[in-house]
N, C-alpha and C positions, 0 to 999 in steps of 0.2 A: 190182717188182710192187706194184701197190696193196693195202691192207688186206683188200678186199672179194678181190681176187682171192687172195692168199696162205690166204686162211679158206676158202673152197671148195676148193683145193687139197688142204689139210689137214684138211679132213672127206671128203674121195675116198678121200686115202691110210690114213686110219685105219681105214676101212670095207672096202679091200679088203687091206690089210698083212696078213700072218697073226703077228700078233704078236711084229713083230720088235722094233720098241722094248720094249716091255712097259714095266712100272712101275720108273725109275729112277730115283728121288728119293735111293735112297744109293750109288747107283753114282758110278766117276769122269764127271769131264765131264758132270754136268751144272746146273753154276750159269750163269745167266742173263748175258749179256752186253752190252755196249753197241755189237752187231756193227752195228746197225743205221745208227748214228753214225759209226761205224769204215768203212763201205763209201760213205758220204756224198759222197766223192768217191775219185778215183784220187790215190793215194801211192805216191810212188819209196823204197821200202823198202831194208835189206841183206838179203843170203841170209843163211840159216839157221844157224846156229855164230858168227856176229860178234857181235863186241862192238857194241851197242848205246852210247846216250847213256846216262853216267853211268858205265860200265864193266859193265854189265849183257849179258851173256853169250843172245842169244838162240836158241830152237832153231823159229824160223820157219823156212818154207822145208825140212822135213825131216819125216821120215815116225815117228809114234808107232806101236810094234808089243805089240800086246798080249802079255804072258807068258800060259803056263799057269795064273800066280795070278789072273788075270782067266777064272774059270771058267764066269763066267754072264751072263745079260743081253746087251746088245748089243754090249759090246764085249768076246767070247770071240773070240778069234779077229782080232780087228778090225785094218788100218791105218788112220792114221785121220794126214790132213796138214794142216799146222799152218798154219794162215794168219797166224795175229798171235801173238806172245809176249814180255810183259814186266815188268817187275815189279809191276804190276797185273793179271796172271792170261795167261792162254792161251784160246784159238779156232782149233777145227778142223772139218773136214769128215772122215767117217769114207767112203773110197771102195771098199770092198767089201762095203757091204752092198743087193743092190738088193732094191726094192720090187716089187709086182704092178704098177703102175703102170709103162707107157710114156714117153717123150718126147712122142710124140703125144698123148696125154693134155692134158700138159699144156698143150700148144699149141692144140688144141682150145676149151681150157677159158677161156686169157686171150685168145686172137687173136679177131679179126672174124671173119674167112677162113678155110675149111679149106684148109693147105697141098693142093699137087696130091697125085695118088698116087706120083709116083717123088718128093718131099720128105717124104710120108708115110712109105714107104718107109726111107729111109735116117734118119727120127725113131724108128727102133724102138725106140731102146736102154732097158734100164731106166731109171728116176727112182731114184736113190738116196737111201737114208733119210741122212742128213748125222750125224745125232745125236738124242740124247733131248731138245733144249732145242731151243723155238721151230719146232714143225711146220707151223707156221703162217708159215713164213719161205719162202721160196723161193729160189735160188742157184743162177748158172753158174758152175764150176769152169772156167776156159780156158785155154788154150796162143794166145798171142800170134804173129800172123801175121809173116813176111819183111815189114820194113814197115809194119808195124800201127800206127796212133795210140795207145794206151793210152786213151788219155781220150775214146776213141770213145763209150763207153757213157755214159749220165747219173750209174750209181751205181757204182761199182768202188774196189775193195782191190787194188794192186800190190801180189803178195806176193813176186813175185822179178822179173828182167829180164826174166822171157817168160809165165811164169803171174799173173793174173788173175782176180780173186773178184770176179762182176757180181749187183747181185741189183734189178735195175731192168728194167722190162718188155721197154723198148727190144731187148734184147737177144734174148729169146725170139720179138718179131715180125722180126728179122732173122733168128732160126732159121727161121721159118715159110712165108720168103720165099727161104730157098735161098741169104744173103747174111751169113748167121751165121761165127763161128767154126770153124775145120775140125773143129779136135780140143777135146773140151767132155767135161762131165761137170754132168748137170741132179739137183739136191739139192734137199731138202725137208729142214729142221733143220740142229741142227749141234750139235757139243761144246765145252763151256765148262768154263773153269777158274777160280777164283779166284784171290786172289795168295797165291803162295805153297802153293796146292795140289798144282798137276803136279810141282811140286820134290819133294811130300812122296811123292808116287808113284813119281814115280821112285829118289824112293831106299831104297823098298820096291820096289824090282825088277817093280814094275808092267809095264812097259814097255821096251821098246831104242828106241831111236834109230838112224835113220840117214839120210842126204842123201834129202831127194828125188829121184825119177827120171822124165822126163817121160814113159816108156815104159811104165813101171810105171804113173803116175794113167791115162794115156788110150789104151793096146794091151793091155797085160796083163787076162788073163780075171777077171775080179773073184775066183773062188775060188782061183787061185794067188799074189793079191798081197800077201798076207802073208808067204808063203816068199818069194817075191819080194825083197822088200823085206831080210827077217832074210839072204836071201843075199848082200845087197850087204855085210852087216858080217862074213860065212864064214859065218855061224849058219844050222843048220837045227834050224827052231823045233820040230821031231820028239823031238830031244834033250834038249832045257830040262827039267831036272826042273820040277816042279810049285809045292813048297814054295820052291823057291829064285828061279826064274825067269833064271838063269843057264847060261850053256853048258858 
């Protein structure tokens, strides 16, 4: 999305959000990233848990699950999946948090054309606020088609063999046109880590880990995909004491 278009975007969502970001300047996940470079083109990545180059252990491709010690702000509660991770810091998208803002909104706002009414229609879904850092950003979370080019889009992040991180216009006028993506997930922000930070959270029990699941980012009802997700590892996050963040 172009600059002018991402900054209208993110003076919509702030005006009608009820305060779901709020002020996170010392909360996790939110230093500033160089996502924008990072999504500059489409990259054939490994899933989540492999060792990287250099022996570096990454946990892209897999879902951050908030503990109970994360008791405030925006990621109480939060999943939030990992697009990039490595020993210069971490980049996610938080996927159960939605905004007042529609899908059509935002197609409205960057397209020429207003989609018909039955592509109106099926653009209901909420905008998801992505994170505290760069609302001004814009981003399609997607599940890659039977067949799909990868490198269809002008700006895209392969973050596994079938998901997808697009934040270039293209892809929103092919939503608008009925010729988009099946399964998607449209964001505004996102969550950053510096190096060496998510390590330290997580081993203050901030967080679980677990694999991604394609079912979970784009079927799952956004208020169950936290249990969701802590289900994939046996854990229901009901149980977690508070102080400890373990099961």
């Amino acid at each position: 999305m172009s600059k002018q278009d991402d900054d209208k975007l993110a003076a919509r969502l702030r005006r009608k959000q009820r305060a779901g970001a709020g002020d996170a300047q010392d909360e996790p996940g939110t230093v500033d990233s160089d996502v924008g470079e990072r999504t500059a083109k489409t990259v054939k990545t490994d899933s989540g848990g492999k060792t990287a180059g250099g022996g570096y252990t990454t946990l892209r491709n897999q879902f951050l699950i908030a503990t109970p010690s994360l008791d405030g702000g925006i990621f109480k509660s939060s999943v939030t999946y990992l697009c990039e991770h490595d020993k210069n810091g971490a980049m996610g998208i938080i996927v159960n948090r939605p905004s007042n803002l529609v899908v059509q909104d935002i197609l409205a706002d960057v397209c020429d054309e207003q989609p018909s009414e039955e592509l109106a229609t099926g653009n209901a879904a909420p905008v998801l606020v992505g994170g505290p850092v760069g609302l001004e950003r814009g981003f399609v979370l997607h599940q890659l088609g039977t067949h799909e080019d990868p490198e269809r889009w002008a700006s895209s992040l392969r973050v596994s063999d079938d998901i997808v991180l697009t934040g270039s216009k293209d892809i929103l006028l092919a939503l608008s046109e009925g010729r988009g993506p099946e399964h998607y997930l449209v964001v505004l922000g996102y969550a950053g880590w510096g190096a060496g930070q998510l390590e330290e959270e997580l081993a203050s029990n901030a967080w679980l880990t677990s694999p991604a699941n394609a079912d979970i980012l784009f079927s799952t009802p956004y208020h169950k995909r936290a249990a969701a997700a802590a289900k994939l590892l046996g854990i229901d996050l009901a149980s977690l004491a508070s102080h400890g963040g373990t099961a």
